[in-house]
N, C-alpha and C positions, 0 to 999 in steps of 0.2 A: 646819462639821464636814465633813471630807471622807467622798466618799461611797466603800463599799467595790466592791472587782470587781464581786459579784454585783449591786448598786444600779446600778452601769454597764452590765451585760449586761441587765440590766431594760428603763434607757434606750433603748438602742439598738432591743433589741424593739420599743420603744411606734414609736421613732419609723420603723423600717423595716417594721413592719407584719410581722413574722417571727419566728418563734420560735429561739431559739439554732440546735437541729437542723436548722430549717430554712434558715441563712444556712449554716450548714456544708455542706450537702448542695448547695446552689448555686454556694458556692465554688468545692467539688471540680468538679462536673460541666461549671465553667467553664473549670477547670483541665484538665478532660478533653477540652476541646472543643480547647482549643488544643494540647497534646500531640497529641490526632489527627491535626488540621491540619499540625503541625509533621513528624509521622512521615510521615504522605499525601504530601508534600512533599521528606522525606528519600529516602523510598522510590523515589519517580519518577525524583529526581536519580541515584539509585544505579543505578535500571536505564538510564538513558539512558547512564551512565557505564560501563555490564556491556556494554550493545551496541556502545561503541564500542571496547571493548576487546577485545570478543570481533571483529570486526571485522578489525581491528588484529592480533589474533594469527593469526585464519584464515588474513589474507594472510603473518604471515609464518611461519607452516608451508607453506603452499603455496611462498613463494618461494625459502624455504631447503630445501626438499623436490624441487625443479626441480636446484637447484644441485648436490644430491646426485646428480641425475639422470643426471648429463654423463658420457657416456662417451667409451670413448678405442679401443671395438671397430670397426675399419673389415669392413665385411658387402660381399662382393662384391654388384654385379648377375649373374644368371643372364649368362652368355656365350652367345650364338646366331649369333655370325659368326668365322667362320674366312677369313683370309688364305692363300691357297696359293701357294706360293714361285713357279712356274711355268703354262706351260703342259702340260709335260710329264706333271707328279705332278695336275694336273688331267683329264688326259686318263686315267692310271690309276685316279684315283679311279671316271671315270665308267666305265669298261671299255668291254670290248667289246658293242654294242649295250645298251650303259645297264646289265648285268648285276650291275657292284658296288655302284652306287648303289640295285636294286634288293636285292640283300641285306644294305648296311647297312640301307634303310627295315626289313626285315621283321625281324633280328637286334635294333633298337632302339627298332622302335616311332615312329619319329623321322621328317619328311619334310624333304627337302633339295632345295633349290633353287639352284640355280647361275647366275649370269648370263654376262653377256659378258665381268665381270672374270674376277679370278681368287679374286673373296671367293665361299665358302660359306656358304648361312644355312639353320639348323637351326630346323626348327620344330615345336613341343609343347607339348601345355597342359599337360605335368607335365612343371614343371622337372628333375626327378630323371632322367628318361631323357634330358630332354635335356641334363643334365651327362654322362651317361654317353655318349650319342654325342659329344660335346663331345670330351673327353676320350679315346674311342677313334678318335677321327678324327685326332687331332692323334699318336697312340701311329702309328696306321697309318702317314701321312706323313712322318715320323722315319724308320720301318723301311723305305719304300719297296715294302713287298710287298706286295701289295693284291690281292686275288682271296678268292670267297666263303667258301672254307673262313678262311680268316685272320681274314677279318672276324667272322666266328662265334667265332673263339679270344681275339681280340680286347677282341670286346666282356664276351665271361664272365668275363675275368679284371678289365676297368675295374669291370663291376659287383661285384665281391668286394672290389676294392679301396675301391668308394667305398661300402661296406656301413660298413665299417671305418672309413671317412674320417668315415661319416655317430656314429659312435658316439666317434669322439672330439669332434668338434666339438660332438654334445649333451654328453657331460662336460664341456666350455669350457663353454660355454653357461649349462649349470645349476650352475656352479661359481661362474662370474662372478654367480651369484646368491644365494648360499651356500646350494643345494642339493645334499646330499648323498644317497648310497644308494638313488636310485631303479632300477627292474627294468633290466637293460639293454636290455630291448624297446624299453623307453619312452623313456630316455635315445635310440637311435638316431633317435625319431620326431622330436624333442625336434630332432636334427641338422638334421633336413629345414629348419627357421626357416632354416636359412642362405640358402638359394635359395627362398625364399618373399618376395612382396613383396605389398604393400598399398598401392594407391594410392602407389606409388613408395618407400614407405617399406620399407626390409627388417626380418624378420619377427625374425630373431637382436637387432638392433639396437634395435627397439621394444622385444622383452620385458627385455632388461637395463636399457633405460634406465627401464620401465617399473616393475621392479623394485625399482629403489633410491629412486626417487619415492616409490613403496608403503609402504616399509617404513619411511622416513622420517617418512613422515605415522602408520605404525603407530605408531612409538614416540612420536609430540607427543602422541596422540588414548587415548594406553594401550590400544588392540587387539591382539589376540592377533597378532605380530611373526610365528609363525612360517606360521600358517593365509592370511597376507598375502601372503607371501615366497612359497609353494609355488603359490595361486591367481595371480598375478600371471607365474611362470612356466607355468604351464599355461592361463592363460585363453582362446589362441588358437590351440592343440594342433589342437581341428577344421579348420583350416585346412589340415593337412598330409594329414589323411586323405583319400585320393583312391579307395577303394575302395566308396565305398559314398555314397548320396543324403541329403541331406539339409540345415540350415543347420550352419554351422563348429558354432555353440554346444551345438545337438543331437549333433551328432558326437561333440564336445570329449568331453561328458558322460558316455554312453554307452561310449567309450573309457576314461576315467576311471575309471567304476565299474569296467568288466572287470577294472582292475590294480588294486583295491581301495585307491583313493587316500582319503584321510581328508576323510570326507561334508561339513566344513564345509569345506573347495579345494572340494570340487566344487560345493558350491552358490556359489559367489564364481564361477565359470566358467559355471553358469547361468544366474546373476542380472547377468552385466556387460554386458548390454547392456539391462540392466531388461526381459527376456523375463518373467519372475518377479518379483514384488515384493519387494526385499531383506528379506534375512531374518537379516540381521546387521550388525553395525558394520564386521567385515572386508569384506562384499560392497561396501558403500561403500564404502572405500578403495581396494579391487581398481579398483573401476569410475570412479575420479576420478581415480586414478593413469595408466588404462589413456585417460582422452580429455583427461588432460596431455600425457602423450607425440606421440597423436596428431593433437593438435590446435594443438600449437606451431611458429610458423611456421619454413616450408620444411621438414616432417617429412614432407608429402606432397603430391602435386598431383592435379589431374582430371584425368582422361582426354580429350583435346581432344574425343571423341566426344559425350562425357556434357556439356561446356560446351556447346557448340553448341548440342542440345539442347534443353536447358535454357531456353538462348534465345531459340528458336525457340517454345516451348512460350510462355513469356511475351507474345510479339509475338502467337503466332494468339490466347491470351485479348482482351488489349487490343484486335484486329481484329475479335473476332465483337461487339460492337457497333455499332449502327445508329447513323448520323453521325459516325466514325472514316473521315480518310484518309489518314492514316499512322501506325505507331504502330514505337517504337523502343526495342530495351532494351540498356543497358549499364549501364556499373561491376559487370561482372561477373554482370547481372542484379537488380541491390541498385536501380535504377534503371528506371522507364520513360517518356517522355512519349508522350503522344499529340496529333495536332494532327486537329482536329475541322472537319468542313465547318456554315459558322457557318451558311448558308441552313438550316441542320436541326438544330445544336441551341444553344439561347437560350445566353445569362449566367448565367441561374438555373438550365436544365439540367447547364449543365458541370460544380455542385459534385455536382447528383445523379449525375452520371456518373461522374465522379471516385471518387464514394462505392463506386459497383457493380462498378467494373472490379479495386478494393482488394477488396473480397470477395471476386468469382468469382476471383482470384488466390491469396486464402486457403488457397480450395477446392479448388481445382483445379495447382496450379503446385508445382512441387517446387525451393524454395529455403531454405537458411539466414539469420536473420535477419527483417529487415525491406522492405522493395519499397515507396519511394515512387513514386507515381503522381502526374504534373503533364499536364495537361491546355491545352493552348493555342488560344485558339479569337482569327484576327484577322481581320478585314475591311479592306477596302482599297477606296479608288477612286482611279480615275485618269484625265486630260485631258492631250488634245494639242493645242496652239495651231494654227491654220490655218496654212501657210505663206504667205510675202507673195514 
């Protein structure tokens, strides 16, 4: 006689020592084990697939955000030498007992130096007068009439002209940005970028190229396009303000508010140089776009002052060590060896030395990147055969 289901489920019980409910519930829970493991599994594969695609996409916002970048605005350098046709129109300029040259200084603000050619060089730390001497000096030598009422006349009319000059060129400026309707105060300040440079980079030129970088990354990342567009043209504004103390960013700011600019620009011009902890996703982009531009090679150089320096700075660390007798930096500093007198420090010393001089370099040294230190320590002897 065959036996029925339940006669079989009976079976089974006796001989797995379980009750129905309880093979069921083991089942499942086996079934659960392995769904978990499978999901734990999926999950990892998913995110290690998230970061490489997140990865992957950064860069190519970033790279197609560059490419947007590229502009086609050529920014002069500030002019500070003048060629003069002669000896003649050089001997006017200087007048009688130095007197023209003394009333251009005092009309412009400006100091002029003349050598034995026939170049002039105009010298100021505010580019702006020294385009306007610039500029009336070359007006003077055209007219050939030089004497200090002239110069006086001169120079008032170059500067009304280049008030003017300064307030279309911030229209270009903020236009090439698609900035529109701001005060014309600001737009003329806005002009100054022309003749403003940064570590060789000019100031017009970074904020447009900096600009379209910005906005680029604004629209991949969905940030607010136009809070992007307005901080990325104003983030370096303090730089033109020459009336008053302070850092560019504090200036910027300060400025800003006066012309009651829309509080989230201004905080993207507070926060770009991480003075302030970002306080938005715009401040981010302001400030990634703002050290693409300036960070891409040939946008700007050192000051051979400031490399030397630098240099210099590196060698006296790695020198103030005891049993150092020469120590040497290059590749820009990225580099130093030192060679060690062995009489004074072991085999086993030089990795601890090695170790200390990487530190107090940390500490002390003002470099970008990395600074390897190699340390060379040789011994030598030497014999010379008698002569015969």
């Amino acid at each position: 006689m065959n036996d029925s289901p339940r006669d079989y489920i009976k079976k089974l019980e006796q001989v797995s020592r379980m009750t129905h409910d309880e093979a069921k519930d083991a089942l499942l829970a086996e079934v659960d084990k392995e769904l978990v493991s499978e999901k734990a599994k999926r999950i990892r594969q998913m995110e290690e697939n998230l970061k490489l695609e997140s990865s992957e996409k950064a860069k190519e916002i970033l790279v197609d955000a560059m490419r947007h970048g590229a502009t086609d605005y050529v920014a002069e350098f500030t002019i500070s030498t003048i060629r003069l046709p002669d000896e003649e129109i050089k001997g006017r300029v200087i007048g009688r007992e130095g007197r023209n040259i003394r009333a251009f200084e005092q009309a412009t603000g400006v100091e002029i130096e003349i050598d034995e050619t026939n170049d002039i060089r105009l010298s100021s730390f505010d580019p702006i007068r020294r385009e306007v001497a610039r500029r009336s000096l070359e007006t003077l030598v055209k007219d050939g009439r030089i004497q200090p009422s002239r110069i006086e006349e001169v120079v008032a009319q170059t500067q009304k002209q280049l008030d003017q000059f300064l307030l279309e060129e911030g229209k270009r400026i903020s236009h090439s940005c698609g900035v529109y309707n701001l005060l014309l105060d600001l737009v003329t300040m806005i002009g100054r970028y022309r003749f403003r440079t940064s570590y060789g980079q000019n100031l017009a030129q970074h904020t447009i190229e900096e600009t379209k970088i910005g906005v680029e990354i604004a629209h991949e990342v969905g940030a607010d396009v136009e809070v992007v567009r307005l901080g990325c043209l104003l983030h370096d504004i303090g730089k033109v303000v020459t009336d008053e103390e302070g850092t560019h960013v504090k200036l910027g700011v300060d400025l800003l508010r006066k012309y009651n600019i829309d509080k989230r620009a201004v905080d993207t011009v507070a926060e770009h140089h991480e003075d302030k902890p970002f306080s938005s996703m715009e401040s981010i982009v302001v400030y990634v776009a703002d050290a693409i531009s300036g960070s891409r090679p040939g946008a700007r150089y050192e000051p051979h002052e400031d490399y030397v320096q630098r240099m210099e700075k590196i060698e006296e660390i790695a020198n103030s060590f005891n049993g150092i007798d020469q120590a040497f930096a290059f590749q820009a500093g990225r580099e130093v060896r030192v060679v060690v007198r062995p009489d004074e420090v072991s085999d086993d010393g030089l990795t601890v030395l090695v170790h200390d001089i990487a530190k107090k370099l940390e500490n002390e040294a003002q470099y970008a990147g990395q600074i390897k230190v190699t340390a060379i320590r040789q011994t030598q002897a030497s014999e010379t055969t008698k002569a015969k």
